[in-house]
KOLKOLGU-321428 format. One record per residue (C-alpha): x, y, z. Coordinates in steps of 0.2 Angstrom, whole numbers, padded with zeros to 4 digits, always signed. Example, Ala and Ser with C-alpha at 12.3 -4.5 7.8 and 13.67 -1.06 7.14 Angstrom:
! KOLKOLGU-321428
+0062-0022+0039
+0068-0005+0036
//
This chain:
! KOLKOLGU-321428
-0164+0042+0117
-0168+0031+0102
-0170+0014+0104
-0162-0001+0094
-0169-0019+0096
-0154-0029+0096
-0153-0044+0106
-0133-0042+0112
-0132-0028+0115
-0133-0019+0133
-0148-0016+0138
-0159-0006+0150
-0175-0010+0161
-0185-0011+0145
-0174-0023+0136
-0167-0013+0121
-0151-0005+0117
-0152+0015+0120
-0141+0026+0110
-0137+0043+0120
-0134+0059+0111
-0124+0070+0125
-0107+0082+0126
-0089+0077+0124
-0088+0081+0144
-0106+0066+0148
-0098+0052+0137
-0082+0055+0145
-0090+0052+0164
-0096+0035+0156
-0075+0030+0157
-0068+0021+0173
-0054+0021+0180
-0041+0006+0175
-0050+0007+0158
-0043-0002+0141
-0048+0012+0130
-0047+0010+0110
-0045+0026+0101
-0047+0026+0083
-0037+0038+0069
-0019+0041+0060
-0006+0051+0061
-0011+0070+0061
-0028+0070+0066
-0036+0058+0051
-0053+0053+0060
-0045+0055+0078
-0059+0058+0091
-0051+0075+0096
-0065+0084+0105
-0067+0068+0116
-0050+0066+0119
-0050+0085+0124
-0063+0082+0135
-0056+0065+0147
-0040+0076+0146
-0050+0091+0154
-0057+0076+0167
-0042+0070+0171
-0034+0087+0176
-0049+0092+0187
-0055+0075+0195
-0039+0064+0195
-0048+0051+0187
-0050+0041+0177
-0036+0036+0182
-0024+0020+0177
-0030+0017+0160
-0023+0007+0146
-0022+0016+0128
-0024+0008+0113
-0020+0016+0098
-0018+0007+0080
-0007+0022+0072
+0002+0035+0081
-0009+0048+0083
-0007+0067+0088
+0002+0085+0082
+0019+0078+0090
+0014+0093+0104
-0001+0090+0115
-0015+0081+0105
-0022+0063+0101
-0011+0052+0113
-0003+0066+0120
-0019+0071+0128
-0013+0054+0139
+0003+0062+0148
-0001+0068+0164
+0006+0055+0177
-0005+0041+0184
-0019+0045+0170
-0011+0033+0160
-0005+0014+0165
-0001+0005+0149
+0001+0011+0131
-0001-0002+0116
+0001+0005+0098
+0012+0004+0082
+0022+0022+0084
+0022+0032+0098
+0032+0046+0087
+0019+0058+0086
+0016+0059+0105
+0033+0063+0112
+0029+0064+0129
+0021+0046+0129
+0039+0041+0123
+0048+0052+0139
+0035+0043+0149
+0041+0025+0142
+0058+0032+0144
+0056+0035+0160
+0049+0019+0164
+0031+0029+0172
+0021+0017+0160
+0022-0001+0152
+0027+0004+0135
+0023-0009+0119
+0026-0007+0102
+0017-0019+0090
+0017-0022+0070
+0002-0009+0061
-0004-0021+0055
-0008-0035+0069
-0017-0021+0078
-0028-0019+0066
-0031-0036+0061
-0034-0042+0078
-0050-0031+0079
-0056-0043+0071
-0052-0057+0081
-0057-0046+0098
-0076-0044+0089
-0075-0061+0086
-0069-0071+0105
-0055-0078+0095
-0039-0083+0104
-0029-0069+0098
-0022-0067+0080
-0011-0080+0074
+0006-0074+0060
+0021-0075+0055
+0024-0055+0055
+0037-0050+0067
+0046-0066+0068
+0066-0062+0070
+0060-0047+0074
+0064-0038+0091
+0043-0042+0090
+0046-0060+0092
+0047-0065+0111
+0063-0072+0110
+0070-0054+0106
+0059-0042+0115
+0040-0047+0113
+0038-0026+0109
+0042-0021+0125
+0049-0004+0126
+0051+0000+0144
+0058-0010+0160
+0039-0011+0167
+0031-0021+0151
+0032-0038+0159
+0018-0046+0152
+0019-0057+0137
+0007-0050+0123
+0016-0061+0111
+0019-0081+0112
+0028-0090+0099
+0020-0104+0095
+0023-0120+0080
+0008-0128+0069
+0012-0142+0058
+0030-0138+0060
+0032-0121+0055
+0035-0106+0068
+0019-0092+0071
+0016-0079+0084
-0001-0078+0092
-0003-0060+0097
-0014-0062+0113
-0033-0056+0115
-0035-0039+0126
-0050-0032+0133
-0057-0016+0126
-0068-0006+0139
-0070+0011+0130
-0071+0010+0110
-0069+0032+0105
-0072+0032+0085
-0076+0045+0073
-0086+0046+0059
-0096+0063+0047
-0113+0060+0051
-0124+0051+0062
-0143+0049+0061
-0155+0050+0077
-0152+0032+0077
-0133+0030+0078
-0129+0024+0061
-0112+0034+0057
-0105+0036+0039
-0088+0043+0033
-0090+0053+0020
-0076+0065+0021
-0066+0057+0033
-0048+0056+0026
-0047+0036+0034
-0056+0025+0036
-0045+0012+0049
-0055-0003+0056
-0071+0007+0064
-0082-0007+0062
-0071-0020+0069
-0067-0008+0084
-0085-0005+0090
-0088-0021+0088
-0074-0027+0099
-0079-0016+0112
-0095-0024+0112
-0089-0041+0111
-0082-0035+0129
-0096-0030+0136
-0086-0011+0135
-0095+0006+0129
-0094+0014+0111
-0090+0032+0110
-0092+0040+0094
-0087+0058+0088
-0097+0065+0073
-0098+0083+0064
-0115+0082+0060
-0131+0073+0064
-0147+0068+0051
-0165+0063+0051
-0166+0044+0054
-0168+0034+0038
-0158+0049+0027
-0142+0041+0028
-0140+0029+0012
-0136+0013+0018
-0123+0006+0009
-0114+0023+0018
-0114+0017+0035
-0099+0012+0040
-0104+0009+0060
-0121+0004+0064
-0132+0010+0077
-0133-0004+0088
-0117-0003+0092
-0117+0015+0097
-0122+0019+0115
-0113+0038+0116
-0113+0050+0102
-0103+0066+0101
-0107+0081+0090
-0091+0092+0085
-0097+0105+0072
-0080+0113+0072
-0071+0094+0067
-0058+0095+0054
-0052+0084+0042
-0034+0083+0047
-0028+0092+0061
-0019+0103+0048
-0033+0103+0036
-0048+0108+0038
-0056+0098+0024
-0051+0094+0006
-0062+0086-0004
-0048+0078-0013
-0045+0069+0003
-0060+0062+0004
-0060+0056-0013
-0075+0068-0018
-0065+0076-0032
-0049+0073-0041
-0034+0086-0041
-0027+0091-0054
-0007+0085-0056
-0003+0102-0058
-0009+0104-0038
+0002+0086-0031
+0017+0096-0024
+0035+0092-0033
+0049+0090-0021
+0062+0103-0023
+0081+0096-0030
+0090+0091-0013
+0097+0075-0006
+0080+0067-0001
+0074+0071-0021
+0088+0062-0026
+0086+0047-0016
+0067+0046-0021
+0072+0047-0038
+0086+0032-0036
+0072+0022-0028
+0061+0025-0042
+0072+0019-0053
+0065+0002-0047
+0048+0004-0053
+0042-0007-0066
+0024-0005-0076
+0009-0011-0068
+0018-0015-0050
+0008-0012-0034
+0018-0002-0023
+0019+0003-0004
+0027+0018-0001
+0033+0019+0019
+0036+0037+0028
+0052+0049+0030
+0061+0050+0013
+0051+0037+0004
+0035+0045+0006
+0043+0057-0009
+0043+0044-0024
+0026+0048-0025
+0029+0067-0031
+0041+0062-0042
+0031+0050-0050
+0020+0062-0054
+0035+0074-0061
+0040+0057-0069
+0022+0055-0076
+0024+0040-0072
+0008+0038-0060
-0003+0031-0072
+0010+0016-0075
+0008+0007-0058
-0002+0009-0042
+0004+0016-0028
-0005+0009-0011
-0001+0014+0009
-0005+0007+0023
-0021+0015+0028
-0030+0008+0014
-0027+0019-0002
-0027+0009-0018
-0020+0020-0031
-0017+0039-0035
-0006+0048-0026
+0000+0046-0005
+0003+0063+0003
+0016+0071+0009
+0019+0080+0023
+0008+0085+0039
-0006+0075+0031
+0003+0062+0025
-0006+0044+0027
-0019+0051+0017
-0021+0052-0001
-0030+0059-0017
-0035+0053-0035
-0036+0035-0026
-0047+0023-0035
-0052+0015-0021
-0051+0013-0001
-0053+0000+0010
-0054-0003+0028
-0036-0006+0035
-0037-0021+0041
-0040-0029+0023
-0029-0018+0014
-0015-0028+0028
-0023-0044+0023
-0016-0040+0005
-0001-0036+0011
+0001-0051+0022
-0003-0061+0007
+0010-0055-0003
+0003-0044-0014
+0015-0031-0014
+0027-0032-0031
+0040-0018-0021
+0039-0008-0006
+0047+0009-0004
+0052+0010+0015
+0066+0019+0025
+0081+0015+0035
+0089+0022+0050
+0103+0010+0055
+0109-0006+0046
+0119-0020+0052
+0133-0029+0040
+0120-0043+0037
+0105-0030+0032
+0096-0031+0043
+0088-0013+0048
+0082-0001+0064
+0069+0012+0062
+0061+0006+0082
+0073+0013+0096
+0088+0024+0098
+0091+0024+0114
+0080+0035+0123
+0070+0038+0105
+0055+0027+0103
+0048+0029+0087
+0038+0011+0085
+0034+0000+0068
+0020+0010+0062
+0018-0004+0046
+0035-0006+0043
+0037-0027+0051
+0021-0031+0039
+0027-0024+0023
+0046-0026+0024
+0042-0046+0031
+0030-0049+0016
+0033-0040+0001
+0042-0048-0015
+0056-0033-0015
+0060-0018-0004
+0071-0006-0007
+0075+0005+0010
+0079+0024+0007
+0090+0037+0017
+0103+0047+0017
+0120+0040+0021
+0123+0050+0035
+0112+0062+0045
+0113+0074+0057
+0120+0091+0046
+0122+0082+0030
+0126+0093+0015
+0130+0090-0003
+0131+0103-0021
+0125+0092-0036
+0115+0100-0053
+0129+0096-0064
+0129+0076-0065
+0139+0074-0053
+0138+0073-0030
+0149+0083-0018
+0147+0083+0000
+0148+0100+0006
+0147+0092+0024
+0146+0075+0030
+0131+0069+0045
+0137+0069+0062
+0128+0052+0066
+0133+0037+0055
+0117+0023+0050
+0130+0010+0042
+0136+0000+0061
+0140-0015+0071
+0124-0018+0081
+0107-0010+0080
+0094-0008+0096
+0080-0016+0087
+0078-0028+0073
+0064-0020+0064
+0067-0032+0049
+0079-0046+0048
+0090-0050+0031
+0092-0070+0034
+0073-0072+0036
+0070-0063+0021
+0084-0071+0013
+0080-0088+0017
+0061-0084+0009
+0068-0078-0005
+0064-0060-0004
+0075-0045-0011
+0081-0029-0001
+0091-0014-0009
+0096+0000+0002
+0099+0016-0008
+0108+0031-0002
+0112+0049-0011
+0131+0043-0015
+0129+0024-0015
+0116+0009-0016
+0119-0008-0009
+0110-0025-0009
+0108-0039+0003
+0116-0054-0004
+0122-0072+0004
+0121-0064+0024
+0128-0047+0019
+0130-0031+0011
+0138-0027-0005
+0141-0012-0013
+0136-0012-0029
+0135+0007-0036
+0143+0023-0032
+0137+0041-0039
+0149+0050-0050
+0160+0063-0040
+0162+0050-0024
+0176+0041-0017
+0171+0025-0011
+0185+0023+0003
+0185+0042+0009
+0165+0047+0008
+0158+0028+0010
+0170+0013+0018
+0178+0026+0031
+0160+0030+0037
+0155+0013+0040
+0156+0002+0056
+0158-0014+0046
+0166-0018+0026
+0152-0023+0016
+0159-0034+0001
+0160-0023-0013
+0155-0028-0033
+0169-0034-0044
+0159-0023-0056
+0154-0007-0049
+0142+0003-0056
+0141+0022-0056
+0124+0029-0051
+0115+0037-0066
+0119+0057-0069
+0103+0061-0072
+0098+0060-0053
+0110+0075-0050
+0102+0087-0062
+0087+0098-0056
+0077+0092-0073
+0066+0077-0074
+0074+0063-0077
+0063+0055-0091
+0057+0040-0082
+0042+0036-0090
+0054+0033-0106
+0064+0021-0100
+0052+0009-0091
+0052-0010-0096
+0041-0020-0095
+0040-0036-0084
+0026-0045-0086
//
């Protein structure tokens, strides 16, 4: 044990704090039952504490216990099999579960379903903020995000199953204008991950993929009296770690975990591109092959102007990055996400939430600030169901419960968003390659109705702030205008009653001057983007 003078911190009979090198299977013994356990990482496996988490999965099954526990997770986290929160299924380990998306731990969303735990689903972006405002004994975080929301108390308050009673979310007014004060929780475990550690605790990220809010977690935790738990790949003789490196201290490290075999992503072992070590070459960023979701990235493209900033959301958005890059269009605006990438190039696939040839990354909770603030010129996001007065589902379907991830913050607060999907889903097919659309054979389940589950983003409220929303589809695009939709261009080869108005719950109003969609989006070649960019400013 090393020890660390700092006056807060817990301390033994000789009065400093102790930090505790020991297996994933000791630091797990140190977690009670009924715990408020706070596990760091993103999506597939960026800076998730896995060996841990392997480990009080491992306890569970053999002891019972701990037993009761409420997870906190920031981003969904997991394989969508078994891993990150997954390693929570197993009935009665698990009491409460409070995160953005609980899509990539499908048996956390049969649990909720089932109504076994107390199921919330909160904006990406208010989890992580109010780290801050744990570490700090604030009263919770006070915002507008979520308001109209199924978020907002007066439409759901994030619950998404029949036990979530209590009221994480109060509305609340200052000088006149309505806010939601998401309320304080206690956080008894803290389980982060870091590269190295030195014999005194100090961890640094170095080829972590994320960085999240680990600062902000640990010292959380501690504010609470709770425990720090932090997985590394490697240790290093104290002093050696440069100190502008460390991203979590030693004082407020009491157990560290040593996992040799860690890997990057859970489906990458490391890439030094990820960690922002090296540049790749654009010849490496992956193009997107000529299909329906390439020709809805490319129509949603067709938005960017030079110099914007830009958010790119998951599903079928997550594309515009690669073509882009096809487009050579990179270097003529900056591409962010949600994780904290400033710049370069947001991946794709299993590993997507990271990035490469970023110029810069910053902890999550900042990068939020920024987007709270406005600072978004367009964001790219999806859609899964939309109403006739625009506003948009991607929460619930029933006995689906995919969450928000960052979609409430960046949707409620950027200047423009322009939602991307296919029209229909479900077997969708279409032939194009000649300038022209044909649907070979139209999605079973229809995105265009009456009534969504969950308002995930609400049209008025944007509306009445001024803020634009364009949905864009393989055969059509529509805007939100005045309360509604209007149709506003179709791609050559469609009929608008037959493959669009028949297929739609509700009659959006349609343009007295109807544009056709450009033919260039249904040809294999680049489009020549970069050529015909104005600028704005």
């Amino acid at each position: 044990m090393v020890p660390v003078n700092t006056p807060w911190a817990p301390c033994d009979a000789r009065g400093g704090h102790y930090m505790q090198l020991v297996s994933a299977e000791e630091a797990v013994q140190h977690i009670p039952t009924g715990a408020h356990v706070l596990v760091s990482g993103s999506g597939g496996g960026h800076a998730v504490p896995e060996k841990v988490l392997e480990a009080l999965e491992a306890r569970y099954l053999e002891s019972g216990a701990p037993g009761a526990l409420t997870l906190i997770h920031v981003v969904g986290i997991g394989d969508r099999v078994a891993t990150g929160a997954a390693r929570f299924r197993h009935e009665g380990m698990l009491k409460r579960s409070i995160t953005s998306a609980l899509i990539d731990s499908p048996p956390l969303i049969a649990l909720a379903t089932a109504d076994k735990i107390e199921s919330y689903t909160l904006p990406q972006g208010v989890l992580s903020q109010i780290m801050r405002d744990l570490a700090a004994g604030r009263p919770g975080l006070i915002t507008r995000t979520g308001l109209h929301t199924f978020i907002d108390p007066r439409h759901g308050g994030g619950r998404q199953s029949p036990s979530a009673r209590e009221d994480l979310v109060e509305l609340i007014t200052i000088d006149g204008k309505e806010y939601l004060r998401f309320k304080p929780f206690p956080i008894t475990v803290a389980i982060l991950r870091g590269t190295t550690a030195d014999e005194d605790g100090n961890v640094s990220m170095e080829q972590e993929a994320i960085f999240g809010e680990m600062l902000a977690s640990a010292q959380a935790a501690r504010r609470n009296g709770g425990i720090v738990i932090v997985q590394v790949k490697r240790m290093a003789k104290r002093g050696t770690l440069p100190a502008k490196s460390v991203k979590i201290p030693g004082i407020l490290v009491d157990y560290l975990v040593v996992d040799p075999d860690q890997r990057q992503t859970y489906a990458t072992d490391y890439n030094p591109a990820y960690a922002g070590e090296i540049k790749a070459p654009l010849h490496a960023l992956k193009r997107l092959p000529f299909d329906v979701r390439k020709i809805v990235a490319r129509r949603a493209a067709m938005e960017i102007v030079p110099g914007a900033i830009l958010n790119l959301g998951a599903g079928i958005s997550t594309g515009i990055s690669a073509v882009c890059t096809e487009e050579a269009i990179l270097d003529e605006i900056v591409l962010t996400n949600e994780q904290g990438f400033i710049g370069g190039a947001p991946l794709t696939g299993p590993d997507s939430g990271a990035s490469q040839n970023y110029d810069a990354i910053v902890d999550q909770p900042s990068q939020f600030d920024f987007y709270d603030g406005g600072g978004l010129d367009v964001a790219f996001l999806s859609f899964a169901e939309v109403d006739p007065a625009g506003n948009v589902n991607i929460s619930r379907f029933g006995s689906k419960i995919v969450g928000v991830g960052g979609f409430i913050n960046i949707s409620q607060n950027a200047r423009k968003v322009v939602f991307s999907g296919t029209f229909t889903s479900g077997g969708l097919e279409i032939a194009a390659g000649d300038g022209a659309l044909r649907i070979v054979q139209e999605g079973r389940h229809r995105k265009f109705v009456e009534r969504i589950e969950q308002v995930c983003y609400s049209a008025p409220f944007a509306q009445s702030e001024g803020r634009e929303a364009l949905f864009v589809t393989e055969r059509c695009v529509f805007r939100a205008v005045d309360g509604q939709l209007e149709l506003i261009e179709v791609a050559p080869g469609i009929d608008v009653e037959k493959h669009i108005l028949s297929l739609m719950a509700f009659h959006p109003r349609v343009a007295p001057q109807l544009r056709e969609m450009d033919a260039r989006l249904f040809r294999p070649e680049p489009m020549g983007l970069a050529a015909g960019l104005q600028k704005t400013r």
